[in-house]
C-alpha positions as CSV (number, residue, x, y, z in Angstrom):
1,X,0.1,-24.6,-27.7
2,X,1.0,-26.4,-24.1
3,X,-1.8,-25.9,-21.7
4,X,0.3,-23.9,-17.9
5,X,0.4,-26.4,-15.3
6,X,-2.1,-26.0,-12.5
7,X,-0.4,-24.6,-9.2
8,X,0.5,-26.9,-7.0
9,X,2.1,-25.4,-3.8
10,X,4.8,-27.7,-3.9
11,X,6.1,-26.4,-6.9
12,X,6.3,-23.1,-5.4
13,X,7.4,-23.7,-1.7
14,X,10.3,-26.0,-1.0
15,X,9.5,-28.2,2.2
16,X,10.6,-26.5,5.3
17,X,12.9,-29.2,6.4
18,X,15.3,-28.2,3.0
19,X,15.3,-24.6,4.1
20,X,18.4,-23.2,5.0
21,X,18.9,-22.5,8.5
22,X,18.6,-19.1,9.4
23,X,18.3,-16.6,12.3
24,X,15.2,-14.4,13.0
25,X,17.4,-11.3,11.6
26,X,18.4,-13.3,8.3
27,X,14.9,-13.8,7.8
28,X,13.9,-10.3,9.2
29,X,16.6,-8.6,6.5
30,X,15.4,-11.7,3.4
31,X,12.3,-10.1,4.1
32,X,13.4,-6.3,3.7
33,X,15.2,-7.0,1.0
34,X,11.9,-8.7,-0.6
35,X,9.7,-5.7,0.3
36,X,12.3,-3.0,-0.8
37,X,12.7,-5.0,-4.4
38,X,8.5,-5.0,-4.8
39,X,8.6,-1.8,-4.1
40,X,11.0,-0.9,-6.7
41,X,9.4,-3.2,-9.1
42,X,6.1,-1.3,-8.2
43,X,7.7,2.2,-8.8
44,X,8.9,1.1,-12.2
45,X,5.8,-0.1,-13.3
46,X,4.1,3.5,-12.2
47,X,6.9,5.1,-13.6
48,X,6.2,3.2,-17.3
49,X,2.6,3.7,-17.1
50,X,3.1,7.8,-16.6
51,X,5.4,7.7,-19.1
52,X,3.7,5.7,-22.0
53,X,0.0,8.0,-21.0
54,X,2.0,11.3,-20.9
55,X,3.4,10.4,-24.9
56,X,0.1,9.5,-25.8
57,X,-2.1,12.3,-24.0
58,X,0.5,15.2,-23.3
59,X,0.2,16.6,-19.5
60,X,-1.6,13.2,-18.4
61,X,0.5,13.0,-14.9
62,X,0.0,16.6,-14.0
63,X,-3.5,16.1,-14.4
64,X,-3.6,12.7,-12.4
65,X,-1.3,14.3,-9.7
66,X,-3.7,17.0,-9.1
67,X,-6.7,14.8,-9.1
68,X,-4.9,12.6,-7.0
69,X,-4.5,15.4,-4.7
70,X,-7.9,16.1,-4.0
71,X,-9.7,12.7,-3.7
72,X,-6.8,12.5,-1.3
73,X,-7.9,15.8,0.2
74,X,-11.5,14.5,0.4
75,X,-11.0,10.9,1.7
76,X,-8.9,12.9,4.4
77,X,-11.9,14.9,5.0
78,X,-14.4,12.3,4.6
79,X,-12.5,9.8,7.1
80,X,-12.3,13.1,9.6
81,X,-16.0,13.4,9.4
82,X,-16.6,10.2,9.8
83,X,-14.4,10.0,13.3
84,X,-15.6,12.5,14.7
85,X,-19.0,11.4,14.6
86,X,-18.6,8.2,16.0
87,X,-16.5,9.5,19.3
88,X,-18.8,10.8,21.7
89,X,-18.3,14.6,22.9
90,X,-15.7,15.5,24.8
91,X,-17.1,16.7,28.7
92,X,-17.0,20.4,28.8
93,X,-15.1,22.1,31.4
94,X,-18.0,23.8,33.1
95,X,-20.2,20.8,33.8
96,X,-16.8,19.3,34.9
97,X,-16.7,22.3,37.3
98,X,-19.7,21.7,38.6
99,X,-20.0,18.7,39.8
């Protein structure tokens, strides 16, 4: 069995002198393009995982949704917390009057 080659970043990256010349919004949309297909590629692999688990354990996803949905609803509420106790209090409108 072959042993992979080490990475070597010149494998991966060509030098920047052979890149093609292109404007700011051709390498604005290249990079789009590149974070629209990962997330595609991302979705799929969700998609395949929820699929495979719901055959094996039947009702999997609805029961991952709905988790999902509340350590959502408590990091929301945790992170709330959490603000509000590092901003100092609002002044009230009556010491406000009074000075």
């Amino acid at each position: 069995m072959t042993q992979p080659k080490p990475f070597s970043e010149s494998q991966e990256q060509p030098p920047i002198a052979s890149l093609p010349a292109m404007t700011l919004e051709e390498w604005l949309e290249k990079l789009r393009r590149s974070d629209r297909a990962f997330y595609n590629i991302m979705a799929i692999e969700v998609w395949s995982i929820a699929k495979t688990m719901d055959s094996l354990t039947p009702g999997f996803w609805s029961r991952f949704m709905t988790n999902r949905r509340l350590a959502m609803k408590q990091f929301v509420e945790h992170r709330r917390v959490q603000h509000s106790a590092s901003q100092p209090p609002p002044p009230s409108s009556e010491s406000s009057r009074n000075l």
